[in-house]
N, C-alpha and C positions, 0 to 999 in steps of 0.2 A: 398348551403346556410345553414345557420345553421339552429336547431328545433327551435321556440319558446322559449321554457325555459331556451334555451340557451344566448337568446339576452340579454345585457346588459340594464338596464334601460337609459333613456335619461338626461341628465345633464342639470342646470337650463338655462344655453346657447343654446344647443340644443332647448330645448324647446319655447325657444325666436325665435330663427335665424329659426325655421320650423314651425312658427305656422300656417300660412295658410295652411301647409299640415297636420295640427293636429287637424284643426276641419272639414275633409272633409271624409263626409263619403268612407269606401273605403280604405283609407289611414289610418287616423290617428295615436297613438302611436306604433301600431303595425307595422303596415307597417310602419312609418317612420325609425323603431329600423331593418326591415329589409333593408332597403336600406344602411345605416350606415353599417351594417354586411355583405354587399355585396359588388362581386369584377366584375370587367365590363374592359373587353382589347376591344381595339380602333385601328383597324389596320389604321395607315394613322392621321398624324397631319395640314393634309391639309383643302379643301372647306368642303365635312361633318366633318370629324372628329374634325371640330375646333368646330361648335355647338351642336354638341353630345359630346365635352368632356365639355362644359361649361355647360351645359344644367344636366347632372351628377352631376357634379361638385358641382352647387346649388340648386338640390334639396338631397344630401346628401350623394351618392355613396359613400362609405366609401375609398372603394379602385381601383381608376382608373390607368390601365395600358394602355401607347399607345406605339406601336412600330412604328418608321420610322426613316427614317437614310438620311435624305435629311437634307442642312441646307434653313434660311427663304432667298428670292429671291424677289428682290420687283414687280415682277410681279406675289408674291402670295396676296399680297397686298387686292387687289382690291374684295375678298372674303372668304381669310383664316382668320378669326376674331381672332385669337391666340392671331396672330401677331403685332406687330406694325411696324413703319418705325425703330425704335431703334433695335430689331432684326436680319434688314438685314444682312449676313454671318453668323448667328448662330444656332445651330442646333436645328431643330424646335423640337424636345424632349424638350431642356431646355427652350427655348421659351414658349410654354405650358405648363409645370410644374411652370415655374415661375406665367404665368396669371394666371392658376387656386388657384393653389393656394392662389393668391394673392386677389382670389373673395372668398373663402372657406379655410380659413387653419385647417379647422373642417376636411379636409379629407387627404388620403396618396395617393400619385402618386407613380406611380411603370416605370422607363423611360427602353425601349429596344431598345437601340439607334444602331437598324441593321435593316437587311432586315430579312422578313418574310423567313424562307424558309425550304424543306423537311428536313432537317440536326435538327433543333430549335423548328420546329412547337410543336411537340407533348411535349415539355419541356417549352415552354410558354402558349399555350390553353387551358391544362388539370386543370392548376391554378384560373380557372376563371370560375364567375357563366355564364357570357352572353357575348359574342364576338360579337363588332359589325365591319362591314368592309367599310371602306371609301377609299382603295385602287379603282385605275382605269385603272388597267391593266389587262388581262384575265387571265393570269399566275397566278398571285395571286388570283384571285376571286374564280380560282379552287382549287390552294393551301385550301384558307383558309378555303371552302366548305369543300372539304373531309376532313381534319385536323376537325375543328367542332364534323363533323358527327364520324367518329372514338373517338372521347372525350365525345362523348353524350352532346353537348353543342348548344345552342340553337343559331343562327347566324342571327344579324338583318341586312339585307343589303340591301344597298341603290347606285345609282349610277342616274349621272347628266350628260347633257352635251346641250349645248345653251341656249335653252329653255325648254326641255323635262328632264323631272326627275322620277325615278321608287322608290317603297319601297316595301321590304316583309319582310316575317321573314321566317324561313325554322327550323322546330321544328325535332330533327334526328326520323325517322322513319315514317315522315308525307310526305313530300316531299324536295329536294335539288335542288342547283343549276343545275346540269346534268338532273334533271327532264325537266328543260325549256330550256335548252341549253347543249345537248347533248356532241357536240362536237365545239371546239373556232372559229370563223370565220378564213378566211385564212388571215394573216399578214397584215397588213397596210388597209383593207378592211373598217376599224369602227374606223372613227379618234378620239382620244381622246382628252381632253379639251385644251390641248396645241394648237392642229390642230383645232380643231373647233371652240374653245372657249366655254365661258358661262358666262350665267348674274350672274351678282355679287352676288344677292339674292336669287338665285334658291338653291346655296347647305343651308343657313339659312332655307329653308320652308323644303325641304327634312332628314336635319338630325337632325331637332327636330320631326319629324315622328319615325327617329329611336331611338331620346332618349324617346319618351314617350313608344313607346315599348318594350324598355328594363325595364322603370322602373313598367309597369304592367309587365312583365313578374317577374321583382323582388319579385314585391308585389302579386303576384298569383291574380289580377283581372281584370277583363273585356276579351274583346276578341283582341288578337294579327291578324296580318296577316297571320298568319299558312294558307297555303293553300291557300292564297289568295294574288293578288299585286295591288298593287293601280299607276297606270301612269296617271302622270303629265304633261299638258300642261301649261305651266307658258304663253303663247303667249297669247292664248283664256280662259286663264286663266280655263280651263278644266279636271274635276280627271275622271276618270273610272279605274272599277276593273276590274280584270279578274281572273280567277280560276287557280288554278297548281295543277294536281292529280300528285298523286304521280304515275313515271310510274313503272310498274313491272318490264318492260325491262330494268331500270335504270341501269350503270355501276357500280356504288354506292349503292343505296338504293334500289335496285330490288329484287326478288325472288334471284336471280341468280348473283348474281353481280361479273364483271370483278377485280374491285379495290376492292384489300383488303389492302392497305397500299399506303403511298403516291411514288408520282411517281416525276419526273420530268420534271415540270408543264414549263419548258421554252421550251422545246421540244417537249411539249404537245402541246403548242400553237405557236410551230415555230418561238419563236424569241430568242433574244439572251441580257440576261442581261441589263445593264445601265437602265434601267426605275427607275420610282419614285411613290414615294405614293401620295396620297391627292389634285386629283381635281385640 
């Protein structure tokens, strides 16, 4: 992100279209000319990724990139907020660039209309202040963890499925995804939303968890989940944290660590391509 003396001043528009964020302590012109200056990729245009790209979107992100390479399905319908019914067959990149911007054209969409993967990652990641991950495959959750951490870039991840919802953030050198999850479960083990389903409103409450965390972390205030994850019972309607030390033994982020570069995360986690992003 840029220094200070770098940010551009705000235009009398700006200063209309954010003024609740301009008189809040915390925020105000500074932080808002930061967030305008900053770039946030969004793996997944699916259940979170559709309100953490809107949720950016309007409070000023300057520059949102989302990658996924599915087109819209009307049985994303029922929680990918992108979308509409006019969408269905169209690729949910352009789907989303068209909403948001069509809620904010104060910002730039950057569209990566592929799959995340070791060949691309480290020439889309390294571009970006805060990568956040809306993918629901383990293949990628590990992709997108090591890629992060190798980029020195801060990863706010969140993941959903029925009624249960998780959120952290994973700051490179504090702790990572292989901190809490070593190694992938074995294949078919942990059904994903297609198989289990989810309430329609679960990824709404969850990936505006992740967009307020991205945009403190933009704006350098408060305290993120570093170190810490917050799980969701949307049934009993129930939050509790829990702690993530960072472990030494880490394959990633250890004293010692195995991975020093990306590997191939579909053989990692024993499956074999055809999956999709977002919920």
């Amino acid at each position: 992100m840029d220094n200070l003396e770098n940010l551009p001043p705000l235009t009398p528009s700006q200063v209309k279209r954010y003024s609740r964020h301009l008189i809040m302590n915390g925020v105000g012109s500074i932080g808002q000319r930061k967030l305008l200056n900053s770039k946030v990729l969004i793996i997944g245009a699916g259940g979170l990724g559709s309100p953490v790209a809107l949720y950016l979107a309007l409070a000023g992100v300057g520059t949102i990139g989302i990658v996924d390479f599915d087109v819209v399905d009307v049985t994303n319908l029922q929680r990918q907020i992108l979308h509409s019914d006019s969408d269905v067959g169209r690729p949910k990149v352009v789907s989303a660039k068209e909403t948001l911007m069509a809620h904010n054209p104060d910002i730039n969409v950057i569209l990566h209309e592929e799959p995340i993967s070791s060949e691309n990652a480290m020439k889309i990641i390294p571009d970006y202040d805060v990568i956040i991950n809306g993918a629901d495959n383990f293949a990628t959750r590990y992709l997108v963890n090591d890629a992060s951490f190798f980029a020195k870039k801060p990863l706010v991840d969140g993941a959903i499925l029925v009624f249960d919802g998780q959120a952290t953030t994973y700051i490179p050198g504090k702790s990572c995804y292989r901190c809490m999850f070593p190694d992938p479960p074995p294949p078919g083990q942990v059904p994903n939303c297609a198989e289990a389903g989810v309430i329609g409103a679960l990824p709404g409450l969850v990936g505006s968890i992740q967009a307020i965390e991205a945009v403190k972390i933009i704006m350098g205030v408060g305290n993120v989940l570093s170190s810490r994850m917050i799980l969701i019972d949307a049934l009993n309607m129930e939050f509790r944290e829990i702690n993530i030390k960072r472990d030494k033994n880490c394959k990633l982020c250890g004293d010692d660590p195995d991975v020093k570069e990306l590997i191939d995360y579909e053989i990692f986690c024993g499956i074999k391509g055809d999956f999709k992003y977002g919920v």
